[in-house]
N, C-alpha and C positions, 0 to 999 in steps of 0.2 A: 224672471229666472229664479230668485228666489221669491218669500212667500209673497202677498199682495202688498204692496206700497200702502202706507196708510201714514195719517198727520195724528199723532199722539193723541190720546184721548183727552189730559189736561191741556192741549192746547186750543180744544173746542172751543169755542161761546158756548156758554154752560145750557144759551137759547137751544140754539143746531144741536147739541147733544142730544138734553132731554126730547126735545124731539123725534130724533134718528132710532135713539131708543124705543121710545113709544112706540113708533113704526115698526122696528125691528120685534117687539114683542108681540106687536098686531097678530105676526101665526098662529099663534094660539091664546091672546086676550084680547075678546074685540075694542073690553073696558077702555084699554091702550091704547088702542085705535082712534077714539072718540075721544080724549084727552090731548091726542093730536093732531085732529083736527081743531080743538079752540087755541091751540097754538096756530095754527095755521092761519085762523082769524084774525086773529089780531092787528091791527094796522104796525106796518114798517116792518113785517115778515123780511127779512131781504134775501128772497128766494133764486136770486144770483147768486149769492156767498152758498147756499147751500148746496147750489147743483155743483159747486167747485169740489166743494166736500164729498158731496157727495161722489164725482166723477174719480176724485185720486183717493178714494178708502174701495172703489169697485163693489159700490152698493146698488147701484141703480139696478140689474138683473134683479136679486132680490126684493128689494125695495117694489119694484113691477109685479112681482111674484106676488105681493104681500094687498098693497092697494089699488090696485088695477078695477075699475068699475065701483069704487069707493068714493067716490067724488070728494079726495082728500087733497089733492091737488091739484093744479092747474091742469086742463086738457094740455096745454104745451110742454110743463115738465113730466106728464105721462107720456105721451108720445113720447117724447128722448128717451126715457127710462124703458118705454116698450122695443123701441131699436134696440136698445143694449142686453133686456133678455133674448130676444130671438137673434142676436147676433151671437150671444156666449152660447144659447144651446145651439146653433152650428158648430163653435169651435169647439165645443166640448162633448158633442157628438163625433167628432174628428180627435179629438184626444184620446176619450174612452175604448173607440174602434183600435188606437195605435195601441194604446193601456193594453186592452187584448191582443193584439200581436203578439209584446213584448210577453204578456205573462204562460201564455202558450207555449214559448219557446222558453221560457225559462223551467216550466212544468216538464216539460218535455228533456232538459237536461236535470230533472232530480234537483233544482233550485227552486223553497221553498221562497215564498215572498208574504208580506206583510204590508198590504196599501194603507199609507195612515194618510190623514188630514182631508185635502177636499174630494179627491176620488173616493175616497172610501166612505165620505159623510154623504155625497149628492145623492146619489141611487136612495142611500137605507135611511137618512135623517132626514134627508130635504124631500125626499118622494120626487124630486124635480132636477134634473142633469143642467137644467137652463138656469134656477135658481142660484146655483154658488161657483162664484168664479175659481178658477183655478190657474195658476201662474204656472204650476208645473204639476210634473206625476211625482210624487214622494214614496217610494220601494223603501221597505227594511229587508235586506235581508241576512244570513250568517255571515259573523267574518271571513270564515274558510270558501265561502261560497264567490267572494270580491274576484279573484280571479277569470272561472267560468263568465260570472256576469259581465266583467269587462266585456270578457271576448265574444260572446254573444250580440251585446248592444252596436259593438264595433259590427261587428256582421251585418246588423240589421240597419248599418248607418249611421250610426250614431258616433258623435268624438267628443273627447273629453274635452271640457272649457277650462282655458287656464292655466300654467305651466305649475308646478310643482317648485316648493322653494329648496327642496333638495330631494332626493330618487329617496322615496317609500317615507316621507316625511308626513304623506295627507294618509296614507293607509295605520302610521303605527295612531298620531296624533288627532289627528281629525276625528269627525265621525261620519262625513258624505263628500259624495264629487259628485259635480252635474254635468251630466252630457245632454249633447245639444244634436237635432236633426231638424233641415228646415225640409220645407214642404208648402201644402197648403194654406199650413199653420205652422207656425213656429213651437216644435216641442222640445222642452225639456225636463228629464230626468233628473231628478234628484235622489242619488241612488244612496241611501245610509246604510253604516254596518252595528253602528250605535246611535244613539236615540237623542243622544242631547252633546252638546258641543263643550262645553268647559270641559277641560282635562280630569278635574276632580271629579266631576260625575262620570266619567267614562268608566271609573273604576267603580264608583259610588251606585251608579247606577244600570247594572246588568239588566240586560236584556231576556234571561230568562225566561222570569216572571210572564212577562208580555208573550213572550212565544208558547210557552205552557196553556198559557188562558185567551188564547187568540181563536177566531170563530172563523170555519170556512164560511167561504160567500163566492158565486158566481159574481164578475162584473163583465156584461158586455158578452155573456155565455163563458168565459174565462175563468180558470180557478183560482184563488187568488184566497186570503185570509186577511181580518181586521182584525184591531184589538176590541179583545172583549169589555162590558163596561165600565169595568174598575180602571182596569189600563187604560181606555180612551180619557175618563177622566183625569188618571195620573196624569197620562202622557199631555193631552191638550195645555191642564195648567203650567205643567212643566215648561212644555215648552212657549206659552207665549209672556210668562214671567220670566224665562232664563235669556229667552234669544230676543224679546221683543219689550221687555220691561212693563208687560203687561199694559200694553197699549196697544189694541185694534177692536173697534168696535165689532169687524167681522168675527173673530175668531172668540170673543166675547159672546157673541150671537151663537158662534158652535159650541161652545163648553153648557149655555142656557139651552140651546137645543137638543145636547145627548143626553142634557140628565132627565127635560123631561119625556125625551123618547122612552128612556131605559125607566126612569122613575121608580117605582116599586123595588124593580129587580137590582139596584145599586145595591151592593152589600160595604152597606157605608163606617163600618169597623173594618171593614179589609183594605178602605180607600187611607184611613186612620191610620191604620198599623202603617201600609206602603209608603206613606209621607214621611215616615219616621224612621224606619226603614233605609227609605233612599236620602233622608236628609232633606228633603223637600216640605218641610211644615211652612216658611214662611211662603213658599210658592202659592200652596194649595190652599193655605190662612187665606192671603188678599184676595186671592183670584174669587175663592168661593164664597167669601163673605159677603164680596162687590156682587157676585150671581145671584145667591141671592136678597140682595136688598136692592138692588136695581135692577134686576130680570125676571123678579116673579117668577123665581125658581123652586121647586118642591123639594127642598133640601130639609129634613127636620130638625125643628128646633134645637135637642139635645145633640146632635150631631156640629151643630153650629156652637154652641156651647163647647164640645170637646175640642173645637180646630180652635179657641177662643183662649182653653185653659193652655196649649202647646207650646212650646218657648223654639224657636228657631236656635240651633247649633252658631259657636263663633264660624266654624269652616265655612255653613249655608251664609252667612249675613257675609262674609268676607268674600266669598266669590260671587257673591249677587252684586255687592256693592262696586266692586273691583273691574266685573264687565263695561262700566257703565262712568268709570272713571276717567284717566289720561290712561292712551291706548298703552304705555309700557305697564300700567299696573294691570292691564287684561297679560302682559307678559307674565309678570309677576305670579298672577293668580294660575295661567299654567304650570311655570315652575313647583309652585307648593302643591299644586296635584300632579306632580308626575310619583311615582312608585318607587325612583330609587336614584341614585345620583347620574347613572348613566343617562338615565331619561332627562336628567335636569339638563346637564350640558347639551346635549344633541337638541333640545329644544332652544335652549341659550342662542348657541353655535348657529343653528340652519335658521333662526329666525336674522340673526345679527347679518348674516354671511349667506344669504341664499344663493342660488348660482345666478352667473349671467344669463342666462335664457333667461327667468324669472326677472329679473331686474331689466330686462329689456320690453318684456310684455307686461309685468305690474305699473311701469312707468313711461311707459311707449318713447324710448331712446330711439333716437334718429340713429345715433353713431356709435361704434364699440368701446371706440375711445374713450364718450362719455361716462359708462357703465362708472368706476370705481368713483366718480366724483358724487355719485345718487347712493353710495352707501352712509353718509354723512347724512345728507339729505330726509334719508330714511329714519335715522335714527334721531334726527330733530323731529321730522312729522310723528316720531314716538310718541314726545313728549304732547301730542294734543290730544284735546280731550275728546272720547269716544263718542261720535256720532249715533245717536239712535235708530 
């Protein structure tokens, strides 16, 4: 439902890493390829522990994509990994088809959309629909447009997951809801009206920018528009340093994959300026530095040198930090990005105090009764620390 499940990248064996990586740079370095291969040699490989890794990071499609008729692995853990590409390119042959439903009809009511993440990387980056998993469809589009699009997706089947902790709380606060339709497959929408989830970036970082320099693209014959390459790069680091603490070796693998699709044509002082810009230097500092010194990225030197000289803002080190802390300083870190005192209380207020619907479905109460005693409850599991 949301993005791929995956086990942090420092909590690897630094073995299975280096490895995976290798592997995963294999597309386009055979060097890598053969470097892991004499990993693979080596006695006490324990090529159990990796298909585990490998099965809950959803690499194996790729992974098949990459060394398939490379006698890099075992005949037995290729087969498994060949199940799993030709099983995702049915599901995601069945996604893309629904993708185009959906963006037809939104074309068709004057709603502009913006596919980001794995639909909009599979087709133009991977050349392969079967190559990268995808856990859901991710739509940007206008806030003024959130309405129509509700009512649309409700038409075509689709409901919203999840109850709301107070009426137009996920519309002012939020940046996305996911709607769900089952079927063949299980799809879900993840439909955003802003780009990155901390409050302080909601204001911090407009969406503009991204919409101005966004590139049409058919998917699936469907019209539909991606961000152009400065933006995929903003957006990627952003978001898998804001929402995922820069840990997934997939989405790691996408950020080393668009630049060196895009490569030349990066205009890597506009990537500069936007980091500073949006407040985003420590995001785009680690993300790119790790891309390239560990992904054999075509990042130039001097450009690495500038993200090197850049000082991260107190606001960016405090809301990074804060996410990732005890879940009430993730409140916290909302409050001081809210805009004005109104916004402070109402987020106070509806997080402290959501309705009971909400408190019945967040914590699946048997009885009504129960409700007011899981407000206490709630504001103990506050004080724990935020799961990654």
């Amino acid at each position: 439902m949301n993005a791929e499940c995956s086990i942090p990248v420092s909590n690897l064996d630094p073995k299975f890493l280096i490895f995976l990586r290798l592997c995963l740079r294999g597309r386009w370095d055979s060097k890598a390829l053969n470097a892991a291969r004499e990993i693979a040699a080596a006695d006490h490989f324990n090529w159990d522990a990796l298909r585990q890794i490998v099965h809950t990071e959803a690499l194996a499609p790729l992974l098949y994509h990459i060394v398939r008729g490379k006698n890099l692995v075992s005949p037995l853990i290729e087969e498994e990994w060949r199940k799993a590409y030709y099983h995702n390119a049915c599901r995601n042959t069945l996604l893309l088809r629904e993708l185009a439903d959906v963006l037809h009809q939104l074309s068709a009511s004057g709603v502009d959309v913006i596919v980001l993440k794995g639909a909009a990387l599979a087709e133009m980056i991977y050349d392969d629909i079967a190559a990268r998993p995808m856990s859901d469809l991710d739509l940007l589009i206008h806030p003024e447009d959130l309405p129509m699009t509700r009512q649309i997706l409700t038409g075509l089947g689709y409901a919203p997951v999840g109850v709301e902790m107070q009426a137009g709380f996920t519309e002012e606060f939020r940046n996305e809801e996911i709607f769900y339709k089952g079927g063949l497959v299980d799809i879900y929408i993840d439909l955003h009206w802003r780009l990155i989830a901390p409050i302080y970036y909601q204001r911090r970082f407009t969406t503009d920018w991204f919409w101005e320099t966004s590139l049409p693209v058919k998917i699936n014959l469907a019209p539909a528009l991606v961000l152009g390459c400065e933006a995929q790069v903003v957006y990627l680091c952003a978001h898998l340093m804001l929402h995922h603490g820069g840990e997934s070796l997939m989405w790691l693998h996408d950020i080393a994959a668009v630049i060196r699709f895009y490569e030349e044509k990066i205009d890597w002082e506009l990537v500069i300026s936007k980091a500073k810009e949006y407040n985003l230097v420590m995001s785009l500092q680690r993300i790119l530095l790790q891309i390239a010194d560990e992904w054999d990225s075509p990042i130039p030197a001097d450009v690495l040198d500038k993200f090197l000289a850049l000082e991260p803002s107190r606001e960016e080190v405090r809301t990074y930090a804060w996410q990732y802390e005890i879940m009430a300083l993730r409140l916290f870190a909302d409050v001081a990005g809210a805009k004005d005192w109104r916004q402070r209380l109402r987020i106070v207020w509806d997080t402290l105090f959501p309705t009971r619907e909400y408190m019945e479905y967040r914590y699946k109460i048997v009885h009504p009764l129960f409700v007011p005693f899981y407000y206490p409850y709630r504001w103990l599991r506050g004080l724990r620390r935020v799961s990654n």
